[in-house]
Every structure is written in structure tokens, then in C-alpha cells.
C-alpha positions in Angstrom: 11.5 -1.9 -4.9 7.9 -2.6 -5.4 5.4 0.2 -6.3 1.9 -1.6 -5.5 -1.5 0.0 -7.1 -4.5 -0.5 -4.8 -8.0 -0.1 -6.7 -11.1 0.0 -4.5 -13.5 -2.5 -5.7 -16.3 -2.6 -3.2 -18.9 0.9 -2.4 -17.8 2.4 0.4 -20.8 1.4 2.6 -19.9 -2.4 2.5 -16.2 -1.4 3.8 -15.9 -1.2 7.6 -14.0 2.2 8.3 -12.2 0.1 10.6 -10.2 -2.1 7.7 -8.8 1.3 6.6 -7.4 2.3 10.4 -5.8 -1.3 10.4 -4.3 -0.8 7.1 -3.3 2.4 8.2 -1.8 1.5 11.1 0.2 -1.4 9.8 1.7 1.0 6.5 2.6 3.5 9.4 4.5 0.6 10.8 6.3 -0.5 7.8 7.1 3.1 7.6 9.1 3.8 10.7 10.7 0.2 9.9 11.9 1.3 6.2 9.5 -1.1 4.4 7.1 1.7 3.1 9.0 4.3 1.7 5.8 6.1 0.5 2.4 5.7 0.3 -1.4 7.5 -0.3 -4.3 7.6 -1.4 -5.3 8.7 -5.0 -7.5 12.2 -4.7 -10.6 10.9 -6.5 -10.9 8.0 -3.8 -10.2 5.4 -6.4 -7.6 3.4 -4.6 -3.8 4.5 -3.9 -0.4 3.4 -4.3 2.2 2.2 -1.6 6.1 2.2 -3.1 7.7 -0.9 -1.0 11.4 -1.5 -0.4 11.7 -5.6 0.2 12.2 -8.8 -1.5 9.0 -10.2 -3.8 8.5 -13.0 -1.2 8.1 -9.9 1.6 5.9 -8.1 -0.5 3.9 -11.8 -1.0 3.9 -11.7 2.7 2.8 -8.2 3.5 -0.2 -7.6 0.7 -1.4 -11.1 1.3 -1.9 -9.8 5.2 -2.9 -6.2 4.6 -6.7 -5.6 6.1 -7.7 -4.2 2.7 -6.7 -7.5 1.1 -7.9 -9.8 3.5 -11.2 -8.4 3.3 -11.0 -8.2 -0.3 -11.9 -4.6 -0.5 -8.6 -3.8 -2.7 -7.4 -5.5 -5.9 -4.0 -4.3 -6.5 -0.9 -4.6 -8.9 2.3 -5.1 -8.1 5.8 -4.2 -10.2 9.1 -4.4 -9.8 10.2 -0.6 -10.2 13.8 0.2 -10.8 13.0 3.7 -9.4 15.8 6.5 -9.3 15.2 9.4 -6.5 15.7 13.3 -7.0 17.9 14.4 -4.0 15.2 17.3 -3.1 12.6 13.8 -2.3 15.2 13.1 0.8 14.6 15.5 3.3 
């Protein structure tokens, strides 16, 4: 699994509201398929975090087509996380 940190690096009036539907669309999409296991925004608006479950060439794939990437509005950090789940997380 990948946990992948997203930090905003552009004000928020040069981002078009529209590359954040797009990117929200797509994570919901990834969701339903099993590829996002979990994802949100941070509270103070910095950025947020998105916990993938693929390969590193699929993650590759995915952030280098993510809207928030493409339109460089995000710079992010991606690492391998051997993550271990509580049983009260799978509801």
C-alpha cells in the first residue's frame, strides 16, 4: 500500500474549482473499484492524504493522471506503508 501526501502549492484563486470535482470524481472512482481505500483533506486546507492499495507502477499511473497533478496545483509524497488495520476501521 501507498499512503500519498498532497500539499497545496498554488493560492486558491489560481486553482479552477473544477480540478478539485475531477479529482474528486476520479478518487470516488478508485474508491468503489478498491484502489482508494481512504482518502481527505487535511482541516487547515493545506493539502490531504489518499492511502492507495496497488502496485508502484499503478500509483505511477494514477498520480501522474490525477487533475491536481496535471495542473500542478499538488506536490505530493508517496511511501510505501506496511499499514496494519484495527478491526473497528472495517465496518
Amino acid at each position: 500500500m501507498w499512503l500519498v501526501r498532497l500539499t497545496i502549492k498554488k493560492p486558491m484563486n489560481q486553482i479552477d474549482p473544477k480540478w478539485f470535482e475531477e479529482h474528486e470524481a476520479r478518487n470516488g472512482e478508485f474508491r468503489v473499484k478498491g484502489i482508494i481505500l481512504a482518502n481527505g483533506a487535511f482541516a487547515d486546507g493545506s493539502g490531504g492524504s489518499i492511502l492507495y492499495n496497488c502496485s508502484k507502477e499503478e500509483l505511477d499511473t494514477y498520480l501522474s493522471r490525477d487533475p491536481l497533478v496535471v495542473h500542478d496545483v499538488v506536490d505530493y509524497e508517496a511511501k510505501e506503508w506496511n499499514v496494519t488495520f484495527s478491526p473497528k476501521i472495517l465496518v
